[in-house]
Every structure is written in structure tokens, then in C-alpha cells.
LOROZA-500932 format. One line per 2 residues: their letters; for each residue x, y, z of C-alpha. Coordinates in steps of 0.02 Angstrom, whole numbers, plus 32768, in hexadecimal, padded with zeros to 4 digits. Layout:
! residues N
a) X,Y,Z  ... $
This chain:
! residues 564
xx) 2118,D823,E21E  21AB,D7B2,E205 $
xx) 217F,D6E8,E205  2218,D693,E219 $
xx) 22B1,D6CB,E263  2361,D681,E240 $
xx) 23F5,D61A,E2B8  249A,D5EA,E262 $
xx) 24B5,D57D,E1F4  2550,D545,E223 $
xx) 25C5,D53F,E2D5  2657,D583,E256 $
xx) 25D8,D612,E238  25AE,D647,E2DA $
xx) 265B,D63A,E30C  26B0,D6A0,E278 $
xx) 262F,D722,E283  2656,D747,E33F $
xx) 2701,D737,E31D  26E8,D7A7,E298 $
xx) 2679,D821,E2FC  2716,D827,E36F $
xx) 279F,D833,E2FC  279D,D8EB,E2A7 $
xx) 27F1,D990,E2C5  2826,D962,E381 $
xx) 2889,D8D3,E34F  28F2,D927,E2CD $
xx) 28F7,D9F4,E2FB  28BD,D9FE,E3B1 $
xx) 292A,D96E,E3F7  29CB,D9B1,E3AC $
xx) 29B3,DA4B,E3D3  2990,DA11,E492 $
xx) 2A24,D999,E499  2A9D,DA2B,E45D $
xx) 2A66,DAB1,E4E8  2A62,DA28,E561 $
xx) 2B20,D9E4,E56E  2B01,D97D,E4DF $
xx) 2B29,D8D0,E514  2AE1,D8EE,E5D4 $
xx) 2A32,D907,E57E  2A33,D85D,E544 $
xx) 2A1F,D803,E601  29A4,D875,E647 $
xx) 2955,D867,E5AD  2940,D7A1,E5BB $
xx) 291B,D7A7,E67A  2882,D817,E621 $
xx) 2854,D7AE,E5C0  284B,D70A,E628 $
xx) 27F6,D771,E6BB  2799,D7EF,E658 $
xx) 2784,D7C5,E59B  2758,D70F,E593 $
xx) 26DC,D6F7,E638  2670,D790,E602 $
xx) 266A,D74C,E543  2628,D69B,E592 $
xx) 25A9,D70E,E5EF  2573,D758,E559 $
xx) 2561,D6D9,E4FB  24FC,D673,E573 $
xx) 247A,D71E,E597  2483,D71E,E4E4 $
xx) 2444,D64A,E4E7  23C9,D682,E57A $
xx) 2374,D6FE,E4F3  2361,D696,E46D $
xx) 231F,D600,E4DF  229E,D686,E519 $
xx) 2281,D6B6,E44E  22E0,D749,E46C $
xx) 2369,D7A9,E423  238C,D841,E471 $
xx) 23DA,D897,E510  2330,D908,E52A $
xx) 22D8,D83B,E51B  233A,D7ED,E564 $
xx) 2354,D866,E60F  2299,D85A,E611 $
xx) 2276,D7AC,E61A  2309,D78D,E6A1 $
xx) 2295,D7D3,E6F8  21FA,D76E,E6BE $
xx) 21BA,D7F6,E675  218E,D843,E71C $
xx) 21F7,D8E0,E734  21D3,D969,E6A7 $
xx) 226B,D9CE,E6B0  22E9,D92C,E679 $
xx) 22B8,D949,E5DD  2304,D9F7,E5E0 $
xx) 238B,D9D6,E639  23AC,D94B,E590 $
xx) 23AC,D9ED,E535  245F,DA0C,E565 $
xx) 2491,D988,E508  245D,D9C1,E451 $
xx) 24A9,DA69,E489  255B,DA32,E44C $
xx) 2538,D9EA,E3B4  24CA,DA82,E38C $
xx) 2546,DAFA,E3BF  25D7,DA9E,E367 $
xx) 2585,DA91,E2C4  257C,DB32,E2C1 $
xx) 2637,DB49,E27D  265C,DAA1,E26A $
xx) 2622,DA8A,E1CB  2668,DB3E,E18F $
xx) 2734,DAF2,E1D6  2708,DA64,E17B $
xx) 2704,DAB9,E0DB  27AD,DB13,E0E8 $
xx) 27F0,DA63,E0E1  279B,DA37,E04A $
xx) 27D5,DAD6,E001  2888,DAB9,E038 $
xx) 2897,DA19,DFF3  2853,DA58,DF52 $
xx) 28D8,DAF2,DF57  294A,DA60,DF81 $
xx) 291E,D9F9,DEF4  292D,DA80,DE68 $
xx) 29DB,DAC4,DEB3  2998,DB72,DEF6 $
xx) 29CA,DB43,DFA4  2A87,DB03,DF69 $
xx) 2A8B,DBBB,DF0B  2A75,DC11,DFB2 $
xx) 2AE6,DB89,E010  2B82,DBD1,DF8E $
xx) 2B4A,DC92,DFD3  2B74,DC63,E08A $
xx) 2B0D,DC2C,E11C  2ACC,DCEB,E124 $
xx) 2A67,DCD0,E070  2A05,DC1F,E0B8 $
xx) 29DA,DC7A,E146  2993,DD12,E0FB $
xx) 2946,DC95,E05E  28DA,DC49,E102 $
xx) 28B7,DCF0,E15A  2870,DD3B,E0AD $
xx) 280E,DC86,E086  27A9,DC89,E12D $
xx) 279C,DD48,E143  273B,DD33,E0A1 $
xx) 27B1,DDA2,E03A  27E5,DD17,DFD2 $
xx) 2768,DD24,DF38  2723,DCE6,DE92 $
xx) 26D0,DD83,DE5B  2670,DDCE,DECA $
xx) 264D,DD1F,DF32  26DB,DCE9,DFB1 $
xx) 271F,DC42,DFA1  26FA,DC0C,E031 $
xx) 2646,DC19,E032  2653,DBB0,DF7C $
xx) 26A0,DB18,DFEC  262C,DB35,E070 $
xx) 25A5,DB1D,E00B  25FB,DA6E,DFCF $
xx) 261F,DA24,E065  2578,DA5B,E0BB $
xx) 252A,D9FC,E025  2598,D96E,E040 $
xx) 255B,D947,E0F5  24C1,D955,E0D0 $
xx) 24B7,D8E8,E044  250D,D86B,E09D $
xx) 249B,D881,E14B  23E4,D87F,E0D5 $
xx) 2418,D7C2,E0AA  23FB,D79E,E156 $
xx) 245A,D731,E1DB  249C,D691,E16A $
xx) 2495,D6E0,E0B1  24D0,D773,E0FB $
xx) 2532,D796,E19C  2562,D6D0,E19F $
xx) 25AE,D6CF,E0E7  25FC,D763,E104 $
xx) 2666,D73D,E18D  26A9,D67A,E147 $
xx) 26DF,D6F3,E09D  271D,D774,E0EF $
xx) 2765,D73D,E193  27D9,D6AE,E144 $
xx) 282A,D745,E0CC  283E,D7C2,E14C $
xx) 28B7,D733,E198  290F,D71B,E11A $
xx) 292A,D7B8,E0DF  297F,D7E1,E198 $
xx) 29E1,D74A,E19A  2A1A,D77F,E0EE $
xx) 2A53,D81A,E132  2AAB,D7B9,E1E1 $
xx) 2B08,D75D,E167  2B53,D7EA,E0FC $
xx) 2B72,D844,E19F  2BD9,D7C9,E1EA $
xx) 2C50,D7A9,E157  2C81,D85E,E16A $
xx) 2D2E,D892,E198  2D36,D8D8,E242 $
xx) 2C79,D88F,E272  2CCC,D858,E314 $
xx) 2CE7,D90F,E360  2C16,D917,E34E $
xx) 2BE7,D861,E388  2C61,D874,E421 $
xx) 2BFB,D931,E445  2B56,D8C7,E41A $
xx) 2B7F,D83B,E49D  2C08,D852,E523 $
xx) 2BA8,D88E,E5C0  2BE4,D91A,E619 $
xx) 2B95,D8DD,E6C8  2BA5,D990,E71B $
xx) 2B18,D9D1,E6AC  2AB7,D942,E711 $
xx) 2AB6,D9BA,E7A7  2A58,DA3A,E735 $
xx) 299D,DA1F,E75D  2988,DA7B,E6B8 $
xx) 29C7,D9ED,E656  293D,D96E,E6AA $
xx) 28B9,D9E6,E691  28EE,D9F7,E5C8 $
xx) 2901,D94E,E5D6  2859,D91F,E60C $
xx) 2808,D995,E5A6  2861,D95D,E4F5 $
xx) 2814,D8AB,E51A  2760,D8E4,E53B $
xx) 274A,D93E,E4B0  27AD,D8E4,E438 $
xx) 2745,D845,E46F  26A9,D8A2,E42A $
xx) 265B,D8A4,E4EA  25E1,D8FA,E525 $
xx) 25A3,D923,E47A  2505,D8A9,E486 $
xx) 255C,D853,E3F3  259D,D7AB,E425 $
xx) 24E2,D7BE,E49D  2492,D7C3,E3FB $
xx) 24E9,D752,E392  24C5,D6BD,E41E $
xx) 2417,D6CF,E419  241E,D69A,E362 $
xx) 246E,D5E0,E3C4  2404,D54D,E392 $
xx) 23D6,D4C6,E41E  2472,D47C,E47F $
xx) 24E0,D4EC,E417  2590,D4C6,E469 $
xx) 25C1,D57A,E4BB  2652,D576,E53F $
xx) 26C7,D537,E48F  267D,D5B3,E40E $
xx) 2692,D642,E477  274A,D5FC,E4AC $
xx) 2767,D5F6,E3E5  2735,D695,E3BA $
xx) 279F,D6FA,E444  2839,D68F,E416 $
xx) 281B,D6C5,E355  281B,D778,E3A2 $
xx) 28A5,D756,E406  2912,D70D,E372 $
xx) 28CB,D7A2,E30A  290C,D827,E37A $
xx) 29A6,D7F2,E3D2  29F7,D795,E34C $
xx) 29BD,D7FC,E2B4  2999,D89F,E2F8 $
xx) 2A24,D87F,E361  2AB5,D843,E305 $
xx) 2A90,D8BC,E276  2A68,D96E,E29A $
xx) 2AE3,D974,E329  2B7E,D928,E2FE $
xx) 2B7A,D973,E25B  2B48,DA2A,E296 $
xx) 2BDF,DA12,E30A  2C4C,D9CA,E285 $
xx) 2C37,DA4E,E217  2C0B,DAEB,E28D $
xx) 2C91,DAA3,E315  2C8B,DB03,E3B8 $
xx) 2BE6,DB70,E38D  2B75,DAF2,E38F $
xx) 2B21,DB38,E40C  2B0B,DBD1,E3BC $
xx) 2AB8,DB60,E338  2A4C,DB27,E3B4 $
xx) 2A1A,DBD4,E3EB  29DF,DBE6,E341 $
xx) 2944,DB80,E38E  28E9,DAD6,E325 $
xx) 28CD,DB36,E29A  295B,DB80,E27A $
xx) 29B6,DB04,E294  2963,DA92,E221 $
xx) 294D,DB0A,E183  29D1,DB7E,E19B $
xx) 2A6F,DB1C,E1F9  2A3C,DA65,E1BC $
xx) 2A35,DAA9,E0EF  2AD3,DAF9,E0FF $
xx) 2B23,DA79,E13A  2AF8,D9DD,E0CA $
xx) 2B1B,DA62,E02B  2BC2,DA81,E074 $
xx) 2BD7,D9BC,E03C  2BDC,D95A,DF9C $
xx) 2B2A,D92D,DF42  2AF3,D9BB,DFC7 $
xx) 2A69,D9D7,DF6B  2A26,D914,DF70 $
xx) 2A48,D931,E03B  29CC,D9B2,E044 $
xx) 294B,D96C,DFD8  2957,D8CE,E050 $
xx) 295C,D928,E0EF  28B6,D9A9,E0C2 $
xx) 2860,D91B,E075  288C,D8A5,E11F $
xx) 283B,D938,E16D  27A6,D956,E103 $
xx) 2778,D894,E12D  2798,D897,E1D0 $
xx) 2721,D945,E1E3  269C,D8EF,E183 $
xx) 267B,D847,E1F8  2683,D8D2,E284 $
xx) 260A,D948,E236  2574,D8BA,E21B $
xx) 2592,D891,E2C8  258D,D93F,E31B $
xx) 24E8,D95B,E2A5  2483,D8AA,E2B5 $
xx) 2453,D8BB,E363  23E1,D958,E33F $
xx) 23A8,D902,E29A  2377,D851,E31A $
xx) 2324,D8E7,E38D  22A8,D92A,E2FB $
xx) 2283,D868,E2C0  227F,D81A,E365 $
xx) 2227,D8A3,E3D6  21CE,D901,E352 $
xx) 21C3,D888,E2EE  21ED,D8D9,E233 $
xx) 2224,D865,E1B1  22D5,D854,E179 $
xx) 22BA,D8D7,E0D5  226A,D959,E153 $
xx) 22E0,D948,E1E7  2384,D964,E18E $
xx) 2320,D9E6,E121  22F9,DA39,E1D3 $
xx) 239D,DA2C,E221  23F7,DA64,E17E $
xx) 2397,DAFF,E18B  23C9,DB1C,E22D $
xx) 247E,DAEB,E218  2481,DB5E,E193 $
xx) 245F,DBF7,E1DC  24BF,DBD7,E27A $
xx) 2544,DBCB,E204  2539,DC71,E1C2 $
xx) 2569,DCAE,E264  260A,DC57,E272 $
xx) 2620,DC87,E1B2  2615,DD40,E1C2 $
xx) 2642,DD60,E26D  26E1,DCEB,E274 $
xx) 2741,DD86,E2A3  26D1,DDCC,E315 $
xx) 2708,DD22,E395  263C,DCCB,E37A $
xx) 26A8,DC2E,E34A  270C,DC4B,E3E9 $
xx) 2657,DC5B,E44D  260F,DBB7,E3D6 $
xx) 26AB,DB4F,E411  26B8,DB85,E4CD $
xx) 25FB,DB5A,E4F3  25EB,DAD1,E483 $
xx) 269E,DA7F,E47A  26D2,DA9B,E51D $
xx) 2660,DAD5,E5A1  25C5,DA75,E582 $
xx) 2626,D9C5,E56B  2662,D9D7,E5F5 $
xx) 259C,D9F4,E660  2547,D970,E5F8 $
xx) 25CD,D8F5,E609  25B7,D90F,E6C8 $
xx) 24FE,D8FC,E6CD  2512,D85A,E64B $
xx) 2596,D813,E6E4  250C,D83D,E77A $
xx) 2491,D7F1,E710  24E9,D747,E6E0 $
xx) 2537,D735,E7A3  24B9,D786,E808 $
xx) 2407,D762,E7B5  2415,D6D0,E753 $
xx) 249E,D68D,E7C0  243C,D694,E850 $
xx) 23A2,D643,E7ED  23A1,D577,E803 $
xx) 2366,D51C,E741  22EB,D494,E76B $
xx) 22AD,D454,E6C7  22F7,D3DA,E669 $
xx) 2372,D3F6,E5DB  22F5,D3C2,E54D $
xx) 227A,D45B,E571  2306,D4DE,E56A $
xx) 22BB,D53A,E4D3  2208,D53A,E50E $
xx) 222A,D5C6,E565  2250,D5A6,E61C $
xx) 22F0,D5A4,E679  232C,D502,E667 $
xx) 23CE,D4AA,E662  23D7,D3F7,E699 $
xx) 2430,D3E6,E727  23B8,D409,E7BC $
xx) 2444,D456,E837  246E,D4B8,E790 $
xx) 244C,D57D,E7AC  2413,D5D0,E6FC $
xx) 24A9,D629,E6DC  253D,D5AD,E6CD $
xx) 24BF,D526,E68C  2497,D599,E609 $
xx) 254C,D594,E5EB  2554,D4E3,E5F3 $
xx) 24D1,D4B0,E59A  2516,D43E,E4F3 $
xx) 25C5,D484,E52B  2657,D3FF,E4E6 $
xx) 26C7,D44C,E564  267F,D46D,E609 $
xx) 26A5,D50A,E672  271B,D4DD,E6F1 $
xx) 26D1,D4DB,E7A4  2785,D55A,E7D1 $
xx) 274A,D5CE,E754  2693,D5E8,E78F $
xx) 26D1,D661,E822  2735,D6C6,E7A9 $
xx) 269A,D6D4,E72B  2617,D6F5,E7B6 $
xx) 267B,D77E,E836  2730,D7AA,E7E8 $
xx) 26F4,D7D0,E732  2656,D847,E772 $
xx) 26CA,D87C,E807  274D,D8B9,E777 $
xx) 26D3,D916,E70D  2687,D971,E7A5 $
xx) 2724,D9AA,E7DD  276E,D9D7,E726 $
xx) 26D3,DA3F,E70F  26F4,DAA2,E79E $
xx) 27A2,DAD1,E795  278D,DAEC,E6E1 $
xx) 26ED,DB67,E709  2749,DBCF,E795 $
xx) 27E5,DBD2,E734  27F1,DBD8,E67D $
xx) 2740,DBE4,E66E  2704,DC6A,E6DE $
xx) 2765,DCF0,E671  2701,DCBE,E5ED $
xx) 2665,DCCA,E61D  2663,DD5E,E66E $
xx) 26C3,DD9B,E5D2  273E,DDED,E650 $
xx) 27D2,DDC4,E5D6  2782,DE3F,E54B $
xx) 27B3,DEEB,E573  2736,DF6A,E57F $
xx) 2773,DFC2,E4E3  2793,DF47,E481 $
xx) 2744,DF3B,E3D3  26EF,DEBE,E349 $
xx) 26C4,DEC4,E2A3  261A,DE68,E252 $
xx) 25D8,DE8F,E1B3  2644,DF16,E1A1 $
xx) 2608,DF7A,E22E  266E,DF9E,E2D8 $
xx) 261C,DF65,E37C  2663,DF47,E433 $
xx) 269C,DEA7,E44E  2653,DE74,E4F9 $
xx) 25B4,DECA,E4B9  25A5,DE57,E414 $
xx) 25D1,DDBE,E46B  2556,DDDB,E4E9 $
xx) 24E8,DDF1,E445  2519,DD57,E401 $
xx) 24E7,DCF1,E49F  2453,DD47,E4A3 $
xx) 243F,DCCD,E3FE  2472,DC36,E444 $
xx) 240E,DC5D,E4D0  2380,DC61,E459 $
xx) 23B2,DBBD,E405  2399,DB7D,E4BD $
xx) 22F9,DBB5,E4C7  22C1,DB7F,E429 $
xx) 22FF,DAD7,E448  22A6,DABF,E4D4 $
xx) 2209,DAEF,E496  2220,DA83,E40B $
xx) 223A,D9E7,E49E  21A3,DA2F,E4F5 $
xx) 2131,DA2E,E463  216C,D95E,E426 $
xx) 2156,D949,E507  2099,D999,E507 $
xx) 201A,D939,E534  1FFD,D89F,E4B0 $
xx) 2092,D8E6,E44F  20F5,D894,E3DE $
xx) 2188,D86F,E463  2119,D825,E4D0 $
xx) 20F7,D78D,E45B  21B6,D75A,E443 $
xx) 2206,D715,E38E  21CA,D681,E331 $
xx) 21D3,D5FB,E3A0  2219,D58D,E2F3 $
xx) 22B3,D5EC,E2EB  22E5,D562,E36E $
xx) 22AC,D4E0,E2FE  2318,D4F5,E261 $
xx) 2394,D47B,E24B  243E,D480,E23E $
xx) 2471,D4C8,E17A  24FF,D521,E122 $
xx) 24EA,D5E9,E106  24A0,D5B4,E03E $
xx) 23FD,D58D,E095  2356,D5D9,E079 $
xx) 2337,D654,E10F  2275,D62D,E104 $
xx) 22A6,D584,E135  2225,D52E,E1A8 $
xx) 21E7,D48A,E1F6  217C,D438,E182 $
């Protein structure tokens, strides 16, 4: 049993590291991608109207259920759904299961995409990927189809599994030094070079001839594709999960807040970083340049999808241009950093579940969920073609954001924002629901609470019914439209074949198969909440109490720190 668990040591730190949780794959592959199949320019406003409306008022929500844990000495959504309820309704707890879903589910492959960076920028670095740019656009295609299909091999081992191997140690390592050694130092390295390797890349960008014809795709609206309810939908959707929410993330990350902890301006921070990451990096380079280079198909460059786009189109063209080799090294490795702060983050909330509610040390909880990332990566590994990374991303990227961030919206406006604080402001980490302010409900005090900038009264109506009102009705349109064909796998034709393992099966049959897994994941998991819930278990008696205590520190600080 764990003594001591950490907070931040620093407001930078909490702030990078959500930032960082935010800013990955999304910002730089997805967002393109989006912007180009959505009248390029038009994107951009619904976009922002998203992320006023959408992005930024459930983030504050987050982060203050995420403050309402931690006062509680919680740290997770299976915790934290219970004691909303003062502990009185047994099924919250499971219903908080939904919220490690994602970050279990996303793992899954995460880590495994993550690697084919790594691996590209090291193919980048030693020239192999300029050797294939000279062969055509044809050869770096078929160089990425052979490295993830596994044919690409050093003896009888495939390559890819070599830099899978790396980069799942390299999480790892970085996760077992904990919150400030660890996840904290990571992201004020890492974050601040990710930056500047994209601005890097804005600047050499614009100073080519002809950038123009790209920026003026990139950012003249075309208001008729504002009629196209498409575009707000894509719109909306690029903004949730881009934002990291409904992931438990940014929920877990604020329960790590110390005492007063100023909220309303950190979370503000952190979605403008994302913001600045995605429109004017992700933005300004992969589109104008695609179009630049590719001219009028640049939607058939988009078609190619995020990763094609970003190892097959994106290579090409940056060796197409002088030191086109250094571009690629600095546009993988810009990657590789940005998928790092977003791996830790997709993977700490289960590691907070095992120390928190089962209370396992550090060493055994990332040894536990190591083990279990591991082999749920094997079936992204080997049955890539077989679509389980398609099934992985459409539950755990897409479907389920979408339900938890709902229930996180009825929580924060209809349970807590219905509940009136009556303590005073001093007692807020003993463990009851109090705020200050005696006309104060829980949820905006929570908000609030230590805030240098104080929510606007304007903006409480858009928080408490638009936001929740937005996510109810973009989960049900999405469901009986793009989503219904999915689940009911009526878009896989009956005939249709897979291969996994080397041996044929039906394709609606194995992916019923393979959610018969994740069903079982499910199951497990809440077993695994049921058994820290039982009667005197470990869930029941909450985290150290002194976590609450420590002061204020850098992320060079002894993690055993405590009150004398």
C-alpha cells in the first residue's frame, strides 16, 4: 500500500502536461486532414464557434470534477462518480467505468502508431526515406505499407516490432518516475521542443515560393460550405477529441491540484497552447504545403486519411525540397514528442486507478498496467489489417468520448450544479463540499475556487445548458448517422474477408470476435472496481489525505515528500 501520493510541483507543470496531453497526433495529422475535406478555410469558423461553445466550457468542467476528486482524496472517474453521490448509489461507480474505457481502448494502438514515428524519423535521419522520395511517391507509400504490415524485417524479426518495443519502454520509463520526476519533467522537456520544432517548420514553409496558393486554400472561407451541417459536425468533433475530452485525462490530471490551485486560467492556457498547436502549426504547415506541391489533388491527399497523409504525402513532400532530409527528421521527431506527452496522459489515469482505488504502489501499478497494455497491443500489432485498430479507435476515440463527455456535462450542471456549498473556503480539502461563498452551488465554486480570472456570470448559461445540450445532441446524430452503420457492422459486406495470423476469417464474424474482447476488458474492469468498492476495500478509504499537504516544489523534488 502506497503512503504518499504526489500533486505538481509547479503551475508550469500542470499546465504543460495538459497541454501536452492535448497536443499529439490530432493537432498535426487529424486536423489537416479535416480542414482539407471540409472546404479548407470554412472549417476554421465552425471550428472556433466549437471551441468557445464546446471545447473550452467542458475542459473547465473537467477540470473542476477533476478538483472535486482530489478535495474528496480521489482521483478517478469510477471515485469520483461515486462520491457525487456520497457514496450512496452503488452503480456510479460503474457508470465511472466508462471513463477508463478510452484510455484503455486507445492504448491499445496508440503506443504501436507511436512507434512508426520513431521509426520514420530514424529512416529519416539515416537517408532511407530520401532514397525512396527519389523512386516516386509510389516507393514511400509501399516503404509504409511493408513497415506496418510487418513485412519490413531484420532477419526473421520485423522492424516494427524492434521500435515498438523502444517506445513502449520509453513510456514506461518515463510514467514509473511518477507525476513530478516523471510525467511533470517530461512535458516542460518535451513540450517546449515540440514548439519549436513546428515553428521551425512554419517558418521554412512560408519563405517558399508559391506558399500563398496554400495559405489562401488554408484561410479564405468559402461561406457556402457553412450550409453543410457536415462541416459543423467535423467541426465539433475535431475539437473534442483533439482537446483530449472525454478521455478522463484532464479529470485526472486536476485531481493532482493542490489547495486554491488557480483553475479557470490554467485550463484557459492549456486549450490556447492546443489551439496555437493545431491551427497555426498543424495548420499553416501540412496544408498549404500539400496544396503547394500536390496543387488541385489535395483532396485526394486528404482521402489518403491521417496516416497517410502524414507518412506517406507529408515525407514526400519536404524531400521534394532542399535539406529534405533535415525536414523529415524535424517533422517525425515533432511528432514522436508530441505522441509521447499524449501517451502518459492517455495511460496515467488507469495507473492513478490501481494506486488510488486499489491502492498498488507506483512500481506495481505501472508494472500491472504495462502488462495489460502490452497485450492489448498485440492485437492492434497483428491484426492491423484485419480493421481491430479501426474497432480500437471507433469505440475508444470516437464513440465513447463522446457518452462520457455527456455524463461528465449532466454531472457538473445537473448534480453538482444543483448542490448549494455551505462550508467555508478553508475546509475545502477536508472532504466536504465547500466553496466559500454561501449562495455558491458546488459546481462553479469548484471552478472558482483560487481562480485569478473569474468565470463570467454570461458564460455560466453556456457551461451549464448549451455545452451538455451540444454533446447530447452531437451524440445522437452522430449514433443514427455515421455511427449506426458501424455498429451494426452493416457497412461490412457479408462476404467480405480478413486476414490474422495468417489465417482467413469473415470479417463481421472476427470483429464481432474482437468485441467479444473488449467486452471482456469491460467486464474485467469492473470487477476489478468492484473488488477495491467491497466492503472495507481499499477504495473505500480514499488517498493519503497529505497529498494535499505538500507544498509547492519544482519537478526535482523527492516524491516521498511529507509534512514533517
Amino acid at each position: 500500500m502506497q503512503g504518499n501520493r504526489e500533486n505538481w510541483g509547479s503551475k508550469l507543470g500542470v499546465i504543460l502536461a495538459v497541454a501536452g496531453s492535448a497536443v499529439g497526433l490530432g493537432n498535426f495529422l487529424r486536423f489537416p486532414v479535416q480542414a482539407a475535406t471540409n472546404g479548407g478555410g470554412a472549417f476554421i469558423i465552425p471550428y472556433l464557434i466549437a471551441f468557445v461553445f464546446l471545447g473550452i466550457p467542458l475542459a473547465w468542467m473537467e477540470w473542476s470534477l477533476g478538483r472535486y476528486a482530489g478535495s474528496h482524496n480521489y482521483g478517478t472517474a469510477p471515485s469520483t462518480f461515486h462520491i457525487i453521490f456520497h457514496k450512496k448509489k452503488g452503480w456510479a461507480k460503474h457508470l465511472g467505468s466508462i471513463g477508463l474505457l478510452p484510455p484503455i481502448f486507445i492504448v491499445f494502438y496508440y503506443v504501436f502508431i507511436q512507434s512508426w514515428i520513431l521509426a520514420f524519423a530514424f529512416y529519416s535521419l539515416n537517408g532511407t526515406l530520401m532514397e525512396k522520395v527519389a523512386l516516386g511517391p509510389e516507393a514511400v507509400t509501399q516503404f509504409f505499407s511493408d513497415f506496418i504490415m510487418l513485412k519490413t524485417c531484420v532477419g526473421p524479426v520485423p522492424v516494427a516490432l524492434i521500435f515498438f518495443l523502444i517506445t513502449f519502454a520509453c513510456n514506461m520509463g518515463v510514467l514509473s518516475f511518477g507525476v513530478r520526476k516523471g510525467i511533470e519533467r517530461a512535458n516542460k522537456i518535451c513540450m517546449p521542443i515540440l514548439l519549436i520544432m513546428g515553428l521551425i517548420l512554419v517558418a521554412r514553409v512560408l519563405t517558399l515560393d508559391g506558399i500563398g496558393k496554400g495559405l489562401a486554400f488554408m484561410w479564405n472561407p468559402n461561406l457556402s460550405e457553412l450550409a453543410s451541417p457536415k462541416v459543423w459536425m467535423a467541426a465539433a468533433g475535431q475539437v473534442f477529441f483533439t482537446m483530449s475530452l472525454g478521455m478522463g485525462i484532464i479529470f485526472c490530471y486536476a485531481s493532482y491540484l493542490k489547495p486554491k490551485e488557480d483553475l479557470t486560467l490554467s485550463s484557459l492556457t492549456a486549450s490556447a497552447t492546443n489551439g496555437f498547436a493545431e491551427i497555426i502549426i498543424g495548420g499553416t504547415v501540412v496544408i498549404p504545403i500539400a496544396v503547394l506541391i500536390a496543387g488541385a489533388n489535395i483532396e485526394q491527399c486528404a482521402k489518403l486519411g491521417t496516416f497517410g497523409l502524414g507518412f506517406q504525402t507529408m515525407p514526400y513532400v519536404f524531400g521534394t525540397l532542399p535539406l529534405g532530409g533535415l525536414l523529415q527528421t524535424i517533422w517525425f521527431a515533432m511528432l514522436f514528442f508530441a505522441g509521447i506527452t499524449s501517451a502518459i496522459s492517455i495511460i496515467q489515469p488507469l495507473i492513478s486507478f490501481c494506486e488510488d482505488d486499489l491502492k498498488f504502489s507506483r512500481k506495481k501499478s505501472v508494472a500491472t498496467i504495462s502488462t495489460i497494455t502490452f497485450i492489448g497491443s498485440l492485437t492492434a500489432i497483428f491484426g492491423l489489417a484485419a480493421g481491430t485498430v479501426d474497432e480500437l479507435d471507433f469505440w475508444g476515440g470516437t464513440f465513447l468520448l463522446v457518452v462520457f463527455g455527456a455524463i461528465q456535462a449532466i454531472m457538473f450542471s445537473f448534480v453538482l450544479g444543483r448542490r448549494k456549498a455551505v462550508i467555508s473556503n478553508e475546509s475545502f480539502y477536508q472532504g466536504e463540499d465547500t466553496i466559500g461563498d454561501p449562495n455558491e452551488n458546488v459546481a462553479f465554486g469548484l471552478m472558482n475556487v483560487g481562480a485569478k480570472l473569474k468565470l463570467p456570470r454570461f458564460f455560466r448559461p453556456i457551461i451549464q445548458y448549451v455545452c451538455p445540450a451540444y454533446l447530447i445532441i452531437l451524440l445522437i446524430s452522430f449514433t443514427f448517422t455515421d455511427g449506426l452503420p458501424i455498429i451494426t457492422l452493416s457497412n461490412i459486406s457479408d462476404t467480405a474477408k480478413v486476414t490474422f495470423l495468417g489465417m482467413e476469417f469473415p470479417q463481421k464474424g472476427f470483429t464481432w470476435a474482437f468485441r467479444g474482447f473488449l467486452l471482456l476488458v469491460i467486464v474485467l474492469l469492473n470487477v476489478a472496481i468492484a473488488y477495491a468498492w467491497r466492503k472495507g476495500g481499499t477504495a473505500e478509504q480514499g488517498r493519503n489525505a497529505d497529498i494535499q499537504k505538500m507544498p509547492m516544489g519544482n519537478s526535482d523534488e523527492t516524491e516521498t515528500q511529507k509534512e514533517a
